[in-house]
N, C-alpha and C positions, 0 to 999 in steps of 0.2 A: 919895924919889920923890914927886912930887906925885898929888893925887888926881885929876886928869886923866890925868895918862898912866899912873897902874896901872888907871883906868877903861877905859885907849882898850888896853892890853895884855888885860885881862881879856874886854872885846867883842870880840877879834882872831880869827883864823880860826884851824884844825889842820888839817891835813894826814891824812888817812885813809893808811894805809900796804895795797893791796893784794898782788899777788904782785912780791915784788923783783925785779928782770931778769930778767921774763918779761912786760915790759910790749906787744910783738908779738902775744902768744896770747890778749888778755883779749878779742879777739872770740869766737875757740874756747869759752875759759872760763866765758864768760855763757850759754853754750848746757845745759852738765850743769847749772849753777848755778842757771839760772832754771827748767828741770826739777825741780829739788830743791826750790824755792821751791812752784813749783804741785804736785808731791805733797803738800807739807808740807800747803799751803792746805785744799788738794782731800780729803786722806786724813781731817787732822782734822773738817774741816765734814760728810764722810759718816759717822765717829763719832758728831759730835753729833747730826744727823740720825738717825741707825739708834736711839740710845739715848733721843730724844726722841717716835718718832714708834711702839715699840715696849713694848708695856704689859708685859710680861715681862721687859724690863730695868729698869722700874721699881726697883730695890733699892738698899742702901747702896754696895757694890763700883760700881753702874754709876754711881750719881750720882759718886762720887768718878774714876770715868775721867771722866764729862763735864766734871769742874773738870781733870783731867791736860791731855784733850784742846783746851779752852779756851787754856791756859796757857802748850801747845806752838804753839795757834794766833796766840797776842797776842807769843810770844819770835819768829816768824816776819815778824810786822806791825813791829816792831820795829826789825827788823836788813835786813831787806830794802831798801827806801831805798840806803843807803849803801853796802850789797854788789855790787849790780846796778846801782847808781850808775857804781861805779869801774870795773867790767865793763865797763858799755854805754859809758863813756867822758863819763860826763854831768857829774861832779865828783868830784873827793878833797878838797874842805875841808866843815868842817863849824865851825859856831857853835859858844861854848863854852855858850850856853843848851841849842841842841839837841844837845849832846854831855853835858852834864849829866840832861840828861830820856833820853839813849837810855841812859846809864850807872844810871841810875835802874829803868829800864825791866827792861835786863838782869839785874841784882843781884836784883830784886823777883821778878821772875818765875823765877830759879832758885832763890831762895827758898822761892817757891810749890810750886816741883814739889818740893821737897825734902817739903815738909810734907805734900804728896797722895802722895806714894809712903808715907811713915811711916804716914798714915791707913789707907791701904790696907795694909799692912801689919799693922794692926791689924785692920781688918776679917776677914783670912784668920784673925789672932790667933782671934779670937773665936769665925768657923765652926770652925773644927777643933778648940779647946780648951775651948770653953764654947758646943756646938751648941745645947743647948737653952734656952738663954739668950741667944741669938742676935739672935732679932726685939725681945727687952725691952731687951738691950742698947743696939744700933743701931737707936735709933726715927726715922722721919722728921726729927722738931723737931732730936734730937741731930745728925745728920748733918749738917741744915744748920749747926747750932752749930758744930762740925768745922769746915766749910767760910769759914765768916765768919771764924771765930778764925785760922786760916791765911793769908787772905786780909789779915786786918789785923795780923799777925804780920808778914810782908812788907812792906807799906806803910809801916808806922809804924818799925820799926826801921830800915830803909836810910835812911831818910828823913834823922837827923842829921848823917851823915858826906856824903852827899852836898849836901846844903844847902850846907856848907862850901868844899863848891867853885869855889863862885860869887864866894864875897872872897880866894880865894888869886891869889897872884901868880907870875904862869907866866913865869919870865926864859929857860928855857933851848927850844931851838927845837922849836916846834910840830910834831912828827910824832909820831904815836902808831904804836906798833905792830901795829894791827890793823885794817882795814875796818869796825868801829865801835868806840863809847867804853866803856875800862873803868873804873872810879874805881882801880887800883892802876898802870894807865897814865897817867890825870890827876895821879897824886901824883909820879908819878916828873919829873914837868915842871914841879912847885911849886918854888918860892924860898921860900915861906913855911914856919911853924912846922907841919910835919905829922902831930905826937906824937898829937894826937888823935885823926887817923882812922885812924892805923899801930894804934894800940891798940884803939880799937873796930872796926875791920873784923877785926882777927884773932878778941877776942871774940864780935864776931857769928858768924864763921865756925864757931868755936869752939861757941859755944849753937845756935848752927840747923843746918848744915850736917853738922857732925859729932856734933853728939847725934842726931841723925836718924836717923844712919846704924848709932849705936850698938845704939840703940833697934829699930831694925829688927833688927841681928844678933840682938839677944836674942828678939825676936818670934818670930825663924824657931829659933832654939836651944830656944822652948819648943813651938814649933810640931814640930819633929824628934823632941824629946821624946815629944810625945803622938802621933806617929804611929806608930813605933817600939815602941809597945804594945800596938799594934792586932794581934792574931791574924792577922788576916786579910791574905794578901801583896798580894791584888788590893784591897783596903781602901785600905792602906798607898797604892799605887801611884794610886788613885782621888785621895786626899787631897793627895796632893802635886803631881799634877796641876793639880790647882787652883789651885798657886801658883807656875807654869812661866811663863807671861805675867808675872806682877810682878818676880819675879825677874831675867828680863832686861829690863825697866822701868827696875829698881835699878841694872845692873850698863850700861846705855846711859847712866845720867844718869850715874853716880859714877865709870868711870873715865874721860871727857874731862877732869872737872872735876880729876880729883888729874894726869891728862896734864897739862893746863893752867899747873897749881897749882907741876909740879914743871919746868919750862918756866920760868917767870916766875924761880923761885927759885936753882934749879942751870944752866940753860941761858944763863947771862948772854952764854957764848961760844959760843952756837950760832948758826947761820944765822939771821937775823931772817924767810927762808922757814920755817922750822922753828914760830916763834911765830905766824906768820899762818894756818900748817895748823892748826894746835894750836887756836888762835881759831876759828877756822872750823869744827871738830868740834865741839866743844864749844856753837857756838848751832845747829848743825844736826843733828846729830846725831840728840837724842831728840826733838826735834818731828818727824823724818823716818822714824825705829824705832815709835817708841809706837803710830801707828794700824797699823802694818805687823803687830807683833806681836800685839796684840789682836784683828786682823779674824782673822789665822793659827786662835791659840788661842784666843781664843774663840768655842764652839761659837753659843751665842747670835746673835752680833754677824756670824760669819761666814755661818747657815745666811739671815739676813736680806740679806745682800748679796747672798746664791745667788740670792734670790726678785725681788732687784729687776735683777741684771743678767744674767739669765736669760732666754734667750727662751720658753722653755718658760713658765715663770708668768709671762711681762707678754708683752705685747703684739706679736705677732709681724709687723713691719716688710714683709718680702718676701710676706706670705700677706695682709695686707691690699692691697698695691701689685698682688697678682696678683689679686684678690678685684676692683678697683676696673676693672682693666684689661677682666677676662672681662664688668664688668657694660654698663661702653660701648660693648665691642662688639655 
């Protein structure tokens, strides 16, 4: 093949795959969907808002939801485009530059939130097994240290496998399985030699995804440990309270993702609806849980949303209109 025409195949368009023979209903569809999208939007930015704009969430745990809630906000910015694309009826193809940068996008950012859950993870680590070592522990500087290192933990490692996708030659027909781009969707449509990112994405998977998760079991197994010693039953019960929001954090991000995972793998004969839901949970998911769970359970986070969407402490709408009315007359 010459080097124009695997050029002019590689610049060529994909096919975004939304709901299979239900293509009638994607007006209905765009309606829950583009709901889902503005909670996602709306829930996280009043996170960062409440956690920014309140001196007493100042601490290690909050600044690490501000990177969660970031994270859940940019995997939202992401996938949106091409979700509410096929929806609204506006396109199903996509470039295979921007289907590289959203597959990029994806991978990085569940990355991300893999590494902010483990932090956080660590953080409960610390309050409950080494309290009073707490504040020397988790200093400012180091959290931010956390934060960076995760952040380019992410970046930098996805970065070789999908680079690669940019010179592979894609002979077999351009439809992907999902309403956006995955790179194990992208490989499944290579003609080219794909040993290398077959191996390094399961390694990746392999060091980040599921050492994360490991790491966490053990966190909470030493975590149980030292609670379990506590005299005290309402002690016991205080302590482990405190880590009822992360918990289901952990268990919103990790099982879409093994859904997913066992989808792709054992599913070869299932409904290709089957891998579009599956898709779909998995980028919505916990950008749509995360701020839902935290405003719940956390006392902090939630008694601040009471004060601002309260009529009682802000500003009372009808008492001012009636206040304005009595003064013209």
């Amino acid at each position: 093949m010459s080097a124009s025409s695997a050029s002019a195949i590689n610049s060529s368009m994909f096919i975004l795959t939304g709901f299979p023979g239900l293509d009638q209903y994607y007006p209905w569809f765009s309606i829950p969907f583009s709901s889902t999208y503005a909670t996602v939007f709306l829930g996280n930015c009043l996170v960062l808002q409440v956690i920014r704009t309140e001196p007493s969430l100042h601490q290690p745990m909050f600044y690490f939801l501000a990177l969660l809630a970031l994270t859940d906000l940019c995997m939202g910015l992401s996938t949106v485009h091409t979700v509410l694309g096929i929806l609204w009826g506006l396109s199903q193809e996509v470039g295979l530059d921007a289907c590289i940068a959203q597959a990029y996008f994806v991978h990085g950012l569940s990355c991300t939130e893999s590494g902010v859950l483990l932090a956080m993870a660590f953080d409960r680590f610390t309050a409950i097994c080494n309290p009073l070592r707490y504040s020397s522990i988790l200093t400012s500087r180091r959290v931010i240290q956390f934060m960076v290192a995760i952040v380019l933990r992410s970046a930098v490692s996805i970065f070789p496998v999908i680079v690669r996708l940019k010179f592979f030659h894609y002979c077999r027909p351009h439809i992907l399985s999902h309403s956006f781009c995955l790179h194990q969707d992208l490989l499944r449509l290579a003609c080219s030699d794909i040993r290398f990112n077959s191996l390094y994405a399961l390694a990746l998977v392999t060091c980040t995804l599921l050492l994360d998760a490991v790491l966490i079991l053990v966190s909470y197994a030493f975590i149980l440990w030292t609670v379990l010693a506590i005299a005290s039953r309402e002690e016991r019960l205080k302590s482990l309270q405190t880590c009822v929001s992360h918990i289901c954090a952990v268990l919103v991000f990790y099982i879409p993702i093994i859904g997913l995972t066992m989808v792709h793998r054992f599913g070869k004969h299932l409904s290709p609806l089957v891998h579009v839901l599956m898709g779909t949970i998995y980028i919505l998911f916990p950008p749509l849980m995360n701020p839902i769970i935290y405003s719940v359970r956390t006392q902090q986070i939630r008694s601040r949303m009471k004060k601002w969407f309260s009529l009682k402490n802000g500003v009372k709408p009808l008492s001012f209109i009636s206040k304005y009315v009595l003064r013209s007359k």
